[in-house]
DRENPA-3360 file (N, C-alpha, C; in nm, 2 decimals, always signed):
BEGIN
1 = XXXXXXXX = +0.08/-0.12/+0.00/+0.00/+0.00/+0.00/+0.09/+0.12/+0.00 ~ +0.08/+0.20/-0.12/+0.14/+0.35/-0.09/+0.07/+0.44/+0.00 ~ +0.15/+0.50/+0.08/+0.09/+0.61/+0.21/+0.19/+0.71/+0.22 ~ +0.14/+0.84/+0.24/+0.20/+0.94/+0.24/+0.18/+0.99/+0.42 ~ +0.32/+1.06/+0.46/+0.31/+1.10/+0.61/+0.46/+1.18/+0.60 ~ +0.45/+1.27/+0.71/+0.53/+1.33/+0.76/+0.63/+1.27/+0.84 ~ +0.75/+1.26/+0.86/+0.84/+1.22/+0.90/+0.97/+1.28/+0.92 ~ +1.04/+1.24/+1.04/+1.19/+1.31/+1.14/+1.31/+1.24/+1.11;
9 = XXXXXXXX = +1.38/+1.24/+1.08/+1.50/+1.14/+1.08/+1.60/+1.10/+1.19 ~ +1.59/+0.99/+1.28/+1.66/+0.98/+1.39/+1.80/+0.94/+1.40 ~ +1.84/+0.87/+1.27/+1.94/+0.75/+1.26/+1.92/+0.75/+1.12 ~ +2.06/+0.78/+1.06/+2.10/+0.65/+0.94/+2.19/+0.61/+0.93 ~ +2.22/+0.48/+0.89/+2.30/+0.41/+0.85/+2.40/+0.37/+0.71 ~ +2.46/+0.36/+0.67/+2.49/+0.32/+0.51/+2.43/+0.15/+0.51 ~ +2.42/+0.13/+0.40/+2.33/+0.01/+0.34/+2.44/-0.04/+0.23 ~ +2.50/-0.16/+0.24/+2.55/-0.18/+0.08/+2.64/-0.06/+0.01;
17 = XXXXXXXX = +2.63/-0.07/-0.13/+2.77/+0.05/-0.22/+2.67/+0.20/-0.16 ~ +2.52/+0.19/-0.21/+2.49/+0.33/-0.22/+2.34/+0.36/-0.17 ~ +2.30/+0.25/-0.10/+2.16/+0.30/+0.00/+2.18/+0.32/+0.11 ~ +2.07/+0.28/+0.19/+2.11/+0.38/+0.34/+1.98/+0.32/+0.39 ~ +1.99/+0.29/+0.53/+1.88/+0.27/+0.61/+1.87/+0.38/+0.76 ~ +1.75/+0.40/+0.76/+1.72/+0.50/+0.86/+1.61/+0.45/+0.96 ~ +1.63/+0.55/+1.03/+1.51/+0.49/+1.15/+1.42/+0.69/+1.14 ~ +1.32/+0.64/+1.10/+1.26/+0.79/+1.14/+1.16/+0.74/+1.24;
25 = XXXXXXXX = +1.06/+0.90/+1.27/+0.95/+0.90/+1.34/+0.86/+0.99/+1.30 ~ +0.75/+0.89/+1.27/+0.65/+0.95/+1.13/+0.50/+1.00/+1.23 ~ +0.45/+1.10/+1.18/+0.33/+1.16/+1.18/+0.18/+1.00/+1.17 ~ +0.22/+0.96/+1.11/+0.11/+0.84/+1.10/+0.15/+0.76/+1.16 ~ +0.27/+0.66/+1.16/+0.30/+0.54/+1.20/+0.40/+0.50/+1.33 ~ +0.42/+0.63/+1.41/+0.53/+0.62/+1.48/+0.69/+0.61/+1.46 ~ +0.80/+0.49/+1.52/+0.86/+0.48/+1.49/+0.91/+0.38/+1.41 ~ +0.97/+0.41/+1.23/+0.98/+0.27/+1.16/+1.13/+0.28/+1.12;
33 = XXXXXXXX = +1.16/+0.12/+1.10/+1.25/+0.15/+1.00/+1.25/+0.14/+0.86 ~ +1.33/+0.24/+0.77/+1.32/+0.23/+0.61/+1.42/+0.18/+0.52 ~ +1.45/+0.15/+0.40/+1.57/+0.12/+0.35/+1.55/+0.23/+0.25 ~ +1.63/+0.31/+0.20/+1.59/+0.44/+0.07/+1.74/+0.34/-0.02 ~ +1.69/+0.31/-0.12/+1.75/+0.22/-0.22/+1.84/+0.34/-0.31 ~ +1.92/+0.32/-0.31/+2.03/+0.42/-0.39/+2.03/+0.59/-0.35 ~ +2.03/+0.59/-0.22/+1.98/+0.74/-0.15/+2.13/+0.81/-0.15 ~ +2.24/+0.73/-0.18/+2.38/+0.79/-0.16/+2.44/+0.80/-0.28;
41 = XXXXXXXX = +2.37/+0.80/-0.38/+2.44/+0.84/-0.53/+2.37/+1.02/-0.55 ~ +2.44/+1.05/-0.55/+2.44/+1.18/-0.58/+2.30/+1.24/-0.70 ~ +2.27/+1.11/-0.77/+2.20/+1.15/-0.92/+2.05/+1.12/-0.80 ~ +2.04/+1.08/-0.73/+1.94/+1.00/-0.69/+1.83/+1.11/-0.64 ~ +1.68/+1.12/-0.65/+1.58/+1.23/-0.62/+1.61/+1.22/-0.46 ~ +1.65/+1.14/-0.38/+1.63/+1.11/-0.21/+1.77/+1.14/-0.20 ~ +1.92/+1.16/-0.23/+2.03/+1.21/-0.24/+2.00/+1.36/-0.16 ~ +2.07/+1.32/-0.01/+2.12/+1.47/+0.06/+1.97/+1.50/+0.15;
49 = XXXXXXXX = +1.88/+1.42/+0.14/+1.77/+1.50/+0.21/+1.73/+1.41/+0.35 ~ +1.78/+1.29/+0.37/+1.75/+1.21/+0.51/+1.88/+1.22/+0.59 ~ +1.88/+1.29/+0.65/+2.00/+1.31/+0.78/+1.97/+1.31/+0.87 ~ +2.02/+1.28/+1.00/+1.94/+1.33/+1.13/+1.92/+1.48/+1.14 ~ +1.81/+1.45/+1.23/+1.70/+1.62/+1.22/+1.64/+1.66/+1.12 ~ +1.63/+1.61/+0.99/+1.52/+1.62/+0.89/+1.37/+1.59/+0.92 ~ +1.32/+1.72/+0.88/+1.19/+1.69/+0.83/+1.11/+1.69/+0.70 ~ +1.04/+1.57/+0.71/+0.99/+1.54/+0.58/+0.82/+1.49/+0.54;
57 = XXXXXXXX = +0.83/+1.54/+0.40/+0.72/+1.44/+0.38/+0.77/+1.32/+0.28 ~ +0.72/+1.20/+0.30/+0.77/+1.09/+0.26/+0.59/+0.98/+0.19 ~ +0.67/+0.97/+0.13/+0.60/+0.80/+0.00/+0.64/+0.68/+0.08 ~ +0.59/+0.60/+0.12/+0.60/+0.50/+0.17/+0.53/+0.36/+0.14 ~ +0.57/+0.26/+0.04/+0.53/+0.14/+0.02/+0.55/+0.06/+0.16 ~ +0.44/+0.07/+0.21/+0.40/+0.00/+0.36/+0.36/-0.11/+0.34 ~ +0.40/-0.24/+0.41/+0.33/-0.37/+0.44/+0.35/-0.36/+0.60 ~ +0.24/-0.39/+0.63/+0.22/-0.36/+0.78/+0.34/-0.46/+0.89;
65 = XXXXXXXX = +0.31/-0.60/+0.80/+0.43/-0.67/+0.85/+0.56/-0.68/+0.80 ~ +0.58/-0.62/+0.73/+0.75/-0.61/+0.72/+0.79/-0.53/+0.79 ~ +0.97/-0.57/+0.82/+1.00/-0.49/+0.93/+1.09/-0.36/+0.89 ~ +1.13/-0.37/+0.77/+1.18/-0.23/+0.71/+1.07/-0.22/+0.56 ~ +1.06/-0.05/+0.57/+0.93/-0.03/+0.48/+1.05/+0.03/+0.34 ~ +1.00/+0.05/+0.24/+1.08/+0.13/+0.14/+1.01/+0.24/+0.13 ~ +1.10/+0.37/+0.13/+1.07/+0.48/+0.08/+1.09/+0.51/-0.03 ~ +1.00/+0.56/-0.16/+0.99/+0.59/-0.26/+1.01/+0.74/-0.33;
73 = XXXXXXXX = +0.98/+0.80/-0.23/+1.00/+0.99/-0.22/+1.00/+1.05/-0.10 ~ +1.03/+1.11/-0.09/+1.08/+1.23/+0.05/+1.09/+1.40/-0.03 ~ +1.03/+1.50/+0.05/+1.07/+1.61/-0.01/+1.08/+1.70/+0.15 ~ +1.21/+1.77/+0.10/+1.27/+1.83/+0.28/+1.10/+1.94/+0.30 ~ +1.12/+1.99/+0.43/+1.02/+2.07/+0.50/+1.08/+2.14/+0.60 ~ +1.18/+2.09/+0.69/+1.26/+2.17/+0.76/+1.41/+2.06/+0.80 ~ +1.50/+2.19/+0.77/+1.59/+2.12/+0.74/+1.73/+2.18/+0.86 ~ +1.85/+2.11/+0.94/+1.94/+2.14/+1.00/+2.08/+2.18/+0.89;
81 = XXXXXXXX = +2.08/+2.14/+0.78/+2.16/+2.19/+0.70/+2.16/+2.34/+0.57 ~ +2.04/+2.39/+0.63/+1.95/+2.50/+0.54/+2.02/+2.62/+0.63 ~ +2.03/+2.61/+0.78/+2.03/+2.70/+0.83/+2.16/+2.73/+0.85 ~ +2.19/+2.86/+0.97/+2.36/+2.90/+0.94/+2.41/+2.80/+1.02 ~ +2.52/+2.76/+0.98/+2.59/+2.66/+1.04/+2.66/+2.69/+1.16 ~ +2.62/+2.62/+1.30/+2.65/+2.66/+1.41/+2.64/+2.56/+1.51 ~ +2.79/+2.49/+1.58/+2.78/+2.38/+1.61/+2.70/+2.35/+1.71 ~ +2.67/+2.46/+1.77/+2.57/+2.45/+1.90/+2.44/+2.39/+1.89;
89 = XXXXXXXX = +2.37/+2.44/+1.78/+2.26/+2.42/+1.69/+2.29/+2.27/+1.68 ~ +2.36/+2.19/+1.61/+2.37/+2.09/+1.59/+2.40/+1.99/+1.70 ~ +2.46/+2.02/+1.83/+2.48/+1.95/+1.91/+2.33/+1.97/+2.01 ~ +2.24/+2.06/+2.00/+2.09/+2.05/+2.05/+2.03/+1.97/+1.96 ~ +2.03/+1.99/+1.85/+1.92/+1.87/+1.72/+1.96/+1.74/+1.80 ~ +2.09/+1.71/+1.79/+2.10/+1.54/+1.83/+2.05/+1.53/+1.96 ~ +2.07/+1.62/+2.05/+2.02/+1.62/+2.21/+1.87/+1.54/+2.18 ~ +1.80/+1.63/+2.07/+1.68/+1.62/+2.09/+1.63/+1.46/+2.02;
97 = XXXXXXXX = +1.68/+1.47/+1.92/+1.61/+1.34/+1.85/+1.66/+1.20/+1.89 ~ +1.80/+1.23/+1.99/+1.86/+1.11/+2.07/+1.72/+1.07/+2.15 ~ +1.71/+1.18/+2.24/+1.60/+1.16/+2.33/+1.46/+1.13/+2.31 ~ +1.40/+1.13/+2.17/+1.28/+1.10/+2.10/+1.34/+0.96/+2.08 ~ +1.43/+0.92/+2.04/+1.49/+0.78/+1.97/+1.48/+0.66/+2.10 ~ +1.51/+0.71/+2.25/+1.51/+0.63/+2.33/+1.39/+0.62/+2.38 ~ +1.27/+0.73/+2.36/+1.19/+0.73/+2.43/+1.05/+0.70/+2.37 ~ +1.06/+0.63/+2.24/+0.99/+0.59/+2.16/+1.01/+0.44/+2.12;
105 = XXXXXXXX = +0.96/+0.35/+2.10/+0.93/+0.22/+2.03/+0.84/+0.18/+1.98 ~ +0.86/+0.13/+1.82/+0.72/+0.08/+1.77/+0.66/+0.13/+1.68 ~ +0.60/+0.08/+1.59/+0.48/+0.15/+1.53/+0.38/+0.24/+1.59 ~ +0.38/+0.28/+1.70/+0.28/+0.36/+1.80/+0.29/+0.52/+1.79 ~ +0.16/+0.55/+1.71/+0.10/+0.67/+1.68/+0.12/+0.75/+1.78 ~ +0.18/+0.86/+1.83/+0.22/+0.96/+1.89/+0.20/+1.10/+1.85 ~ +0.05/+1.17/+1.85/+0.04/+1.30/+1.77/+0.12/+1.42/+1.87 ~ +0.07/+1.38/+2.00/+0.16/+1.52/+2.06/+0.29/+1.51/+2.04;
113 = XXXXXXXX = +0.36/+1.37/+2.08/+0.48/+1.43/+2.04/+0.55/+1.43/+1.95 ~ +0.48/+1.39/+1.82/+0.54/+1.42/+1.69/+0.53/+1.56/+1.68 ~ +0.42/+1.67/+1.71/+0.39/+1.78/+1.69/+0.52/+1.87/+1.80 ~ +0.51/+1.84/+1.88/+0.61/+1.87/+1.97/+0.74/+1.89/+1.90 ~ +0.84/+1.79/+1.86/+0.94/+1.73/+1.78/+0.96/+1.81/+1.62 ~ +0.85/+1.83/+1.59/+0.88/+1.89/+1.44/+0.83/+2.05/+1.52 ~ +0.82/+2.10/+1.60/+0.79/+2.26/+1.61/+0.88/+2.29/+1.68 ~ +0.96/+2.19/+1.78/+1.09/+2.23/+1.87/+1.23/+2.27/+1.76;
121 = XXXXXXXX = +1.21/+2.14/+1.64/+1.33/+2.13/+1.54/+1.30/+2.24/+1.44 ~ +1.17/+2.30/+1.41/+1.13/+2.42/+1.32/+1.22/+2.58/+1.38 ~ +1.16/+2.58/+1.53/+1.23/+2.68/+1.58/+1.35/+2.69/+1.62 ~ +1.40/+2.55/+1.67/+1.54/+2.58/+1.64/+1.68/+2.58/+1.54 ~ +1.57/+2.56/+1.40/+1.68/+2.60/+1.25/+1.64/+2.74/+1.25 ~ +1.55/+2.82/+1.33/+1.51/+2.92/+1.27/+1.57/+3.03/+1.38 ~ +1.63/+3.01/+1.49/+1.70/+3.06/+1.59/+1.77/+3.09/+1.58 ~ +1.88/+3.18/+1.64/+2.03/+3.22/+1.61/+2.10/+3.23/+1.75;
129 = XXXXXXXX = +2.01/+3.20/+1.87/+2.12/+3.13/+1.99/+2.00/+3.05/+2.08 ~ +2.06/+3.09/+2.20/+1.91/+3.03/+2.34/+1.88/+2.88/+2.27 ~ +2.03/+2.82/+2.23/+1.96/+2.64/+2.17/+1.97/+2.57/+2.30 ~ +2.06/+2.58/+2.44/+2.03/+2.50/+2.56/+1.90/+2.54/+2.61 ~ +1.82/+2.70/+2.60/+1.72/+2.71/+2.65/+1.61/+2.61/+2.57 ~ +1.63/+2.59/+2.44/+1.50/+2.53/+2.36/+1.52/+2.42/+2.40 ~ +1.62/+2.31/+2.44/+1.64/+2.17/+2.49/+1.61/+2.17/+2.59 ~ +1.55/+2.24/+2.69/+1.50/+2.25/+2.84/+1.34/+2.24/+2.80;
137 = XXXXXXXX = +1.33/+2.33/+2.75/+1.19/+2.33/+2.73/+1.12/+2.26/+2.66 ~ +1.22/+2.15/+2.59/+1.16/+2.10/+2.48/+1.17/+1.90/+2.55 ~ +1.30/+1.93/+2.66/+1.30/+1.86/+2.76/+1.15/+1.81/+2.87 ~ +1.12/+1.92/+2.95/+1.00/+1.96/+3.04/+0.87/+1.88/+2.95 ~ +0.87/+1.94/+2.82/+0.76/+1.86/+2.76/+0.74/+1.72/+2.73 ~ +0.84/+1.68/+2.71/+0.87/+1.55/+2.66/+0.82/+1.47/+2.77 ~ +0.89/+1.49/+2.91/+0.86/+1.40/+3.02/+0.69/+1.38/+3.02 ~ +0.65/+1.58/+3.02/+0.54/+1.51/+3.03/+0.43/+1.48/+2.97;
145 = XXXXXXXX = +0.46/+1.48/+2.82/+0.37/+1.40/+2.74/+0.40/+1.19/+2.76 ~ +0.52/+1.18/+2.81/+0.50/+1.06/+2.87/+0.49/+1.01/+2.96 ~ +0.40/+1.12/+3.04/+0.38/+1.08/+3.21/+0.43/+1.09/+3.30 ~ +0.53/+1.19/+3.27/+0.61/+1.20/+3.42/+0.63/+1.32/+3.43 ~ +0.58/+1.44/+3.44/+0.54/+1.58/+3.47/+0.60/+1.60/+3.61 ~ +0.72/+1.70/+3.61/+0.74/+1.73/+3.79/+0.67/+1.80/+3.84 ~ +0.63/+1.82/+3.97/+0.59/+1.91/+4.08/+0.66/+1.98/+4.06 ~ +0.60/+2.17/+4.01/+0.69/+2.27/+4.01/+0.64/+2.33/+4.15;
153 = XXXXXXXX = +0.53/+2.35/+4.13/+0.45/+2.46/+4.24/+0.41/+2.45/+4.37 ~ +0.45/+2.28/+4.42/+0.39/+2.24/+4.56/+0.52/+2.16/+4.57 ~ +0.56/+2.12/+4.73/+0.64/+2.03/+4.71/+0.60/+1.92/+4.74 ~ +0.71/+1.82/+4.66/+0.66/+1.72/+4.66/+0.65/+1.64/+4.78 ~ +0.73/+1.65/+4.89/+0.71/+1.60/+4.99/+0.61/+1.71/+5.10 ~ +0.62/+1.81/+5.10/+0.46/+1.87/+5.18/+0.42/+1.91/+5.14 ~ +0.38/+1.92/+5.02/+0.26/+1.97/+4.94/+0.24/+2.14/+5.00 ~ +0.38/+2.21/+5.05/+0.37/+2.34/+5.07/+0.39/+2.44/+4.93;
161 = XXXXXXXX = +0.27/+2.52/+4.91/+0.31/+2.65/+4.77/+0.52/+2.67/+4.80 ~ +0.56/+2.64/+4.71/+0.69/+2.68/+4.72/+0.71/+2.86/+4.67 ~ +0.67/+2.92/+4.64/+0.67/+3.06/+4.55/+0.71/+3.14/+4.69 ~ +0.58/+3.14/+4.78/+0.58/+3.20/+4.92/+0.74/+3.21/+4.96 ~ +0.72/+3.08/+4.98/+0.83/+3.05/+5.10/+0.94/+3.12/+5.06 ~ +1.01/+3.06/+4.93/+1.11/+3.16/+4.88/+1.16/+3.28/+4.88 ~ +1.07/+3.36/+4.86/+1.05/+3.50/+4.87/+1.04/+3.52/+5.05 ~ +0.91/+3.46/+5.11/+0.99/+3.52/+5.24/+1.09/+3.48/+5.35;
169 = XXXXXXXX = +1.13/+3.33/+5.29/+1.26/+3.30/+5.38/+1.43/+3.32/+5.28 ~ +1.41/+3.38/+5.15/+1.51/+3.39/+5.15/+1.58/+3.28/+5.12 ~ +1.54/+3.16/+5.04/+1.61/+3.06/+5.03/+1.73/+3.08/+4.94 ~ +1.85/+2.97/+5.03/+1.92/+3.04/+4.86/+1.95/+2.87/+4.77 ~ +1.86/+2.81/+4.81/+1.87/+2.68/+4.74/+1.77/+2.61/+4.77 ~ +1.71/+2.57/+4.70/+1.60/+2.44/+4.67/+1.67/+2.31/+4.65 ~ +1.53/+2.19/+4.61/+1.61/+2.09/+4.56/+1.51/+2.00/+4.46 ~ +1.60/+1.97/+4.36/+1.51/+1.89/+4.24/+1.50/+1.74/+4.25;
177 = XXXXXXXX = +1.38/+1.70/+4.30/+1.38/+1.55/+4.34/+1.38/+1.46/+4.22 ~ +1.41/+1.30/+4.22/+1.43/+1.28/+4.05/+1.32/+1.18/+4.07 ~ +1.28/+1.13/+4.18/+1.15/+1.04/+4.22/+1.11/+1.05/+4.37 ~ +1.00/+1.10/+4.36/+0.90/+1.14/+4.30/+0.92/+1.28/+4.18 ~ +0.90/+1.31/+4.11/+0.98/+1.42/+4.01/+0.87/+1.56/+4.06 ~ +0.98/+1.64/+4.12/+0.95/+1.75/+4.14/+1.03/+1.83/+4.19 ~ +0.97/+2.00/+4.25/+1.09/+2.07/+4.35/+1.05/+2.05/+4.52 ~ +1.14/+2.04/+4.60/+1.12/+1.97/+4.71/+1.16/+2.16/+4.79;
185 = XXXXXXXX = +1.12/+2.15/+4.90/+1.24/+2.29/+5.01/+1.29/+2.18/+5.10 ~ +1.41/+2.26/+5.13/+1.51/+2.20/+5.18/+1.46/+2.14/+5.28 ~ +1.40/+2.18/+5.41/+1.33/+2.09/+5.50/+1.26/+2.00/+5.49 ~ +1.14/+2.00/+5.43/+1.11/+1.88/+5.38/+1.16/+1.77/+5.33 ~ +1.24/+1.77/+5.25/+1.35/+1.67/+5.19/+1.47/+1.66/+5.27 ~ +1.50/+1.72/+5.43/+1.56/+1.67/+5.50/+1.59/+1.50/+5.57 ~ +1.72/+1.44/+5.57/+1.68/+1.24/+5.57/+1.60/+1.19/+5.45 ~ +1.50/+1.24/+5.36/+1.50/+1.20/+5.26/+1.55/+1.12/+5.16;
193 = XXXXXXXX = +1.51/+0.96/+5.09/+1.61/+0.90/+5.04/+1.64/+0.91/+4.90 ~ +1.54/+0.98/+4.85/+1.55/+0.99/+4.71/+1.69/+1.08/+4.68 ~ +1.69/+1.10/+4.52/+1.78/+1.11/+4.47/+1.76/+1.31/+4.46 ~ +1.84/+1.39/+4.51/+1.78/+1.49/+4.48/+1.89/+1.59/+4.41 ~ +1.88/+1.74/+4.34/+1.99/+1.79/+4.31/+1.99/+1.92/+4.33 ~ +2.10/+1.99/+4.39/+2.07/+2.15/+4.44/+2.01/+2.22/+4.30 ~ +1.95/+2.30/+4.30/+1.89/+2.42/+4.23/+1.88/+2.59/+4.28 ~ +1.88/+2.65/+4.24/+1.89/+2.76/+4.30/+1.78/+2.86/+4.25;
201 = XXXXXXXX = +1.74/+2.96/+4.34/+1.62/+3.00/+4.29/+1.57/+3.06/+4.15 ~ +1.72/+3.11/+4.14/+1.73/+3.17/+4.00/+1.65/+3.10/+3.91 ~ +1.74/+2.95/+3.88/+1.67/+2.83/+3.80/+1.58/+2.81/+3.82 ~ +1.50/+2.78/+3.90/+1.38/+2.73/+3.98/+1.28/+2.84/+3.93 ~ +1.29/+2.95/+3.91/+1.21/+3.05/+3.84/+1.22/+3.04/+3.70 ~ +1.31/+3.00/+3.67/+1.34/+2.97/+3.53/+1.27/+2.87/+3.50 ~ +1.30/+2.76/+3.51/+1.22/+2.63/+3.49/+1.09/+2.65/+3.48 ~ +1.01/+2.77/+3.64/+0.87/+2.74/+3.61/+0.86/+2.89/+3.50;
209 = XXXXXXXX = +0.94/+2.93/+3.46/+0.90/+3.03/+3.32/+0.88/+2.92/+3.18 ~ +0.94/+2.88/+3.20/+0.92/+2.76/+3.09/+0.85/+2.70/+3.05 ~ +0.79/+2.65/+3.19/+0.69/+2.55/+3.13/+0.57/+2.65/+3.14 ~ +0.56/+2.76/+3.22/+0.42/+2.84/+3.19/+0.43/+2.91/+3.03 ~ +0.55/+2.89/+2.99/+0.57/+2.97/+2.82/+0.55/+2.89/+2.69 ~ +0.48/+2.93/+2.64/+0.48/+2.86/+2.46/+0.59/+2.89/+2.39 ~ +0.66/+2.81/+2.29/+0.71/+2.80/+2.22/+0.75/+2.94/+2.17 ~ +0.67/+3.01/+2.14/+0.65/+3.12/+2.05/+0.74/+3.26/+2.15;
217 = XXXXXXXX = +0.67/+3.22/+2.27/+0.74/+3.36/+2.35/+0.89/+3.30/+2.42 ~ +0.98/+3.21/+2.38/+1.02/+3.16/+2.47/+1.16/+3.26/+2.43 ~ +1.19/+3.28/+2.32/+1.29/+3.41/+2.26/+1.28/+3.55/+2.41 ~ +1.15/+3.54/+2.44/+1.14/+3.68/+2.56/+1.21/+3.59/+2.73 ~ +1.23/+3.47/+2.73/+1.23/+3.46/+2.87/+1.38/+3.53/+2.90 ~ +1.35/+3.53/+3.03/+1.49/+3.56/+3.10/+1.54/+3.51/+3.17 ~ +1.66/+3.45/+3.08/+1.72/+3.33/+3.10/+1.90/+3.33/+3.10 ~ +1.91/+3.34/+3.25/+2.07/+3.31/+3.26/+2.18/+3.22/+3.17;
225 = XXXXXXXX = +2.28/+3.23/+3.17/+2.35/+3.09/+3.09/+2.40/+2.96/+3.19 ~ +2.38/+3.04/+3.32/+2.38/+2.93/+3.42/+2.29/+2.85/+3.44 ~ +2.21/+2.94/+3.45/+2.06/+2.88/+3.51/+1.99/+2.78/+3.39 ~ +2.02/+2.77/+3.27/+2.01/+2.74/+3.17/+2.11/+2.60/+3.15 ~ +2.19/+2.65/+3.17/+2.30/+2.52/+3.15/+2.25/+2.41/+3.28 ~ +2.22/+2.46/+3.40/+2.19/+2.37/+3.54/+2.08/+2.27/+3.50 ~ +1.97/+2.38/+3.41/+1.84/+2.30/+3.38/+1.83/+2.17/+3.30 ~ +1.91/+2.22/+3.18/+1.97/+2.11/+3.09/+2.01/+1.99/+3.17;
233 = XXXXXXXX = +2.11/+2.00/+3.24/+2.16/+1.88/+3.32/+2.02/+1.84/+3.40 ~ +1.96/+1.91/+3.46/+1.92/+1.82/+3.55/+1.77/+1.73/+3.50 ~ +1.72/+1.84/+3.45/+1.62/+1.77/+3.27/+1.69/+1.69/+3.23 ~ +1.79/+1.69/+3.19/+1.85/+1.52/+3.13/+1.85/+1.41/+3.19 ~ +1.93/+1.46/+3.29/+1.89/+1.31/+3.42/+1.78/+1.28/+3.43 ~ +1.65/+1.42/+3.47/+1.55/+1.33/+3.50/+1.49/+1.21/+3.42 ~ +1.49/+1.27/+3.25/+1.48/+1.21/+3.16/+1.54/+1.03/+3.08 ~ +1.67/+1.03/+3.14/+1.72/+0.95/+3.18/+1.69/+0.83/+3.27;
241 = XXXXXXXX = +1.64/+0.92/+3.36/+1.54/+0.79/+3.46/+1.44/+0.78/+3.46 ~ +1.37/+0.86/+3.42/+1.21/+0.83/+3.37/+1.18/+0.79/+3.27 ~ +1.27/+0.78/+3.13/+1.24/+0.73/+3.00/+1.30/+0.58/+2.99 ~ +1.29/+0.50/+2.91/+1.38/+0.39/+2.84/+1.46/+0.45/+2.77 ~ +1.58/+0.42/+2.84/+1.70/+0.42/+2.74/+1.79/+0.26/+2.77 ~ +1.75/+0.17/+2.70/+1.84/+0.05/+2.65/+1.78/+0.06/+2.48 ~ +1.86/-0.04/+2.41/+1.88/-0.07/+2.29/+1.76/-0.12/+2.26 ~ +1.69/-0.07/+2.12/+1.58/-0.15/+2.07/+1.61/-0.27/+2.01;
249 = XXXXXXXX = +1.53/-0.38/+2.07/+1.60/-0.52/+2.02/+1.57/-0.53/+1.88 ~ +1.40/-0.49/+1.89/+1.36/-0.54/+1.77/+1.45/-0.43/+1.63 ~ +1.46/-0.31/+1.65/+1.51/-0.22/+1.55/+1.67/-0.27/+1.52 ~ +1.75/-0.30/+1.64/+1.86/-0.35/+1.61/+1.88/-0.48/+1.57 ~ +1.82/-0.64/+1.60/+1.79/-0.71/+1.52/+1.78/-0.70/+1.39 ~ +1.68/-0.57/+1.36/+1.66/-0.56/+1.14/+1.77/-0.52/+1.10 ~ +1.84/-0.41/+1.19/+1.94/-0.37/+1.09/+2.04/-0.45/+1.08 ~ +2.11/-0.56/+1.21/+2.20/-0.65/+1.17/+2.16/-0.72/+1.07;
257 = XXXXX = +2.04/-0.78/+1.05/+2.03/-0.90/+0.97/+2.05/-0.82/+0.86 ~ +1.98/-0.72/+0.82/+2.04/-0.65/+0.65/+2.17/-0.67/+0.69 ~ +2.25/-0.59/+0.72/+2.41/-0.58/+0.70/+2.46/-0.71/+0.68 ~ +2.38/-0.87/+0.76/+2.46/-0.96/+0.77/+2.41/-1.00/+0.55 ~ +2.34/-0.96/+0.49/+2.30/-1.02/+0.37/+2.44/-0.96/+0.31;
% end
């Protein structure tokens, strides 16, 4: 069956003298793998357009049970090699679609966070710095479109408004719990066994500017390069422990057995 869908490019591989197999994550079908048959000859209509961080629209001869589909056409829609070249930019793309790669399996339809994924990667070819702020924010979302949303505004161990306290005690450090996922005050998370990590209020304001902000205004936040840089780390870890990250058996089984033909 030919089917047309939108599609990300997570992974490619070389294939043989001059095709190439990839793993995207499509608008209809989730995550698949493809083979694009002569995509590395330069004469070829799919030549130069599947990299990681591409987005596309793509042709797809689908059989439901096979385990790599063929692509037939592809035509770019937003691209990481269009834009000005800047390695920063390029080391956030992989951040990002690493972290869609581990946190996805399957043919399983995912509209928010395909939408998510192609508007985080739109704005950030279209950006000219603030790329650790858009991996935070694009971080925060991710968790919690798969269910693991932190406590910003209560803590997680007493359920006290943290905003208050701050402001009238003066704290000069909070803490970021990684389970239960949220911000804790220091007392409360006193003997506590979980896993927790200093934050400071600065960040802590930051973070909840983030997630109260759309996409659109996130160019206006005010955002330190510390406070920025702390968030990133600690969004990663969370992410790290609340997502799957081991090897996909089944994706890595298909691509050995091609290589082994």
């Amino acid at each position: 069956m030919i089917v047309k869908t939108r599609a990300v490019v997570l992974r490619e591989i070389k294939y043989r003298d001059q095709s190439k197999i990839c793993t995207l994550f499509t608008r209809e079908f989730g995550k698949i793998t493809v083979i694009l048959k002569g995509a590395r000859n330069p004469k070829s209509r799919l030549s130069g357009k599947f990299s990681p961080g591409s987005v596309l629209d793509i042709v797809l001869y689908r059989k439901p049970n096979r385990e790599v589909q063929l692509v037939s056409e592809g035509s770019l829609v937003h691209s990481p090699l269009t834009s000005e070249p800047h390695m920063e930019r390029f080391a956030a793309m992989y951040r990002i679609v690493d972290m869609v790669s581990s946190a996805v399996d399957g043919e399983e339809k995912n509209l928010p966070l395909f939408e998510l994924l192609e508007g985080t990667l739109e704005a950030l070819y279209r950006t000219k710095n603030r790329f650790e702020l858009l991996v935070a924010w694009f971080l925060l979302r991710l968790v919690s479109i798969m269910g693991f949303e932190p406590s910003l505004l209560r803590c997680v161990f007493s359920d006290q408004e943290i905003a208050p306290v701050v402001e009238t005690m003066r704290l000069c450090e909070l803490l970021f719990v990684m389970n239960p996922g949220g911000i804790a005050l220091p007392g409360a998370a006193l003997r506590r066994t979980a896993v927790q990590r200093a934050i400071s209020p600065d960040a802590y304001r930051l973070l909840c500017d983030i997630a109260a902000s759309p996409l659109s205004d996130l160019e206006g936040a005010n955002a330190g390069e510390t406070e920025t840089t702390m968030l990133c780390s600690l969004l990663d870890e969370y992410c790290a422990l609340h997502l799957e990250h081991v090897p996909r058996k089944r994706n890595v089984a298909v691509v050995a057995q091609m290589l082994s033909k």
